[in-house]
N, C-alpha and C positions, 0 to 999 in steps of 0.2 A: 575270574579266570580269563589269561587273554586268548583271543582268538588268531592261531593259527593259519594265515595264507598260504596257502602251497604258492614257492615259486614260479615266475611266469617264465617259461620256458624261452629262450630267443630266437625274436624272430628268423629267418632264413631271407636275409636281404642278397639280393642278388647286387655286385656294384655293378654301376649303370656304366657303360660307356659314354665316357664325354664325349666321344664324335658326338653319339647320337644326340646328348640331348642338346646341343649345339643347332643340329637341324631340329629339334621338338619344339626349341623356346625360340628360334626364329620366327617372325611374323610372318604369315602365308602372302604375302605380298613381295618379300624381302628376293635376294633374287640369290644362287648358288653358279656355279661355271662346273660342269661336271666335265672333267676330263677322261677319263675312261671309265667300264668297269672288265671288270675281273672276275674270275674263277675262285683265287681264296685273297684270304686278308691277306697272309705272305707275300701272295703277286704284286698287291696292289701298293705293299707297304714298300717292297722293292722299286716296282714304277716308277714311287715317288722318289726316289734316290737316284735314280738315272737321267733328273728331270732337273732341268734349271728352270728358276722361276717361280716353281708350286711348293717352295721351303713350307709354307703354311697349310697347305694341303689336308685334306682327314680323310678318312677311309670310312664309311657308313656301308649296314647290311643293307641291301636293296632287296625287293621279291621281285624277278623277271619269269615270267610266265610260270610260278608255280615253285620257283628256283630260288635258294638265298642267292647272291653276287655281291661284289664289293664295289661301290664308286668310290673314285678318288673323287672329291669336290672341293673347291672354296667358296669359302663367301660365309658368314650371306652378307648380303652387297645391298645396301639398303635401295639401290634403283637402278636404272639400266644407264645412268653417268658414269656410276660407281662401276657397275663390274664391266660394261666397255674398256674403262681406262685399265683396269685391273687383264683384262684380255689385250690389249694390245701390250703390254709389260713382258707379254710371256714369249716363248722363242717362234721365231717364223715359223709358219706352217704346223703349229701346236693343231691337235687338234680339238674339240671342245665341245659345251652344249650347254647354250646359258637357260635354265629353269628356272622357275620360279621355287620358291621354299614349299609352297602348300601342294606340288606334284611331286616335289620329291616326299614330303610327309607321308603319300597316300601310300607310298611304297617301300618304306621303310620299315627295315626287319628289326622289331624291338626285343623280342620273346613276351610281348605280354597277346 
């Protein structure tokens, strides 16, 4: 007599945002150019359309004091050559915030 497995019911995979793991599988040394953050994903997704320059740009949840927020950032920029030159590309008086990968990690809104 054969034995009977009940179906394995399927998993409940949440898909991942590629910003995010863009910043997860950068190296914490690696460096990002944070350009702003924002209020919702919308803002930020707009920002980046009003912006010459930041075409490659992502949009990541950030935790500021408690708060999800959205950064626009690029990179990651494997050193401070890299994203220097990658800042000077951008429009005059851009304004900006070169970090590293491993402080933006700390504060990155994943849902896990």
């Amino acid at each position: 007599q054969a034995t009977v497995t009940p179906p394995v019911p399927p998993q409940k995979v949440k898909p991942q945002d590629p910003a995010i793991e863009v910043v997860k599988n950068a190296s914490s040394r690696q460096r990002f150019v944070q350009h702003i953050v924002l209020a919702s994903r919308a803002r930020a997704t707009a920002w980046i359309a009003t912006q010459t320059g930041v075409n490659k740009a992502i949009v990541v949840p950030i935790n500021v004091n408690g708060s999800t927020r959205y950064a626009v950032v690029s990179g990651p920029f494997q050193n401070r050559a890299e994203s220097r030159a990658y800042v000077q590309g951008m429009a005059q008086g851009a304004d900006y915030w070169v970090r590293t990968a491993g402080s933006l990690q700390r504060i990155l809104q994943d849902g896990e």
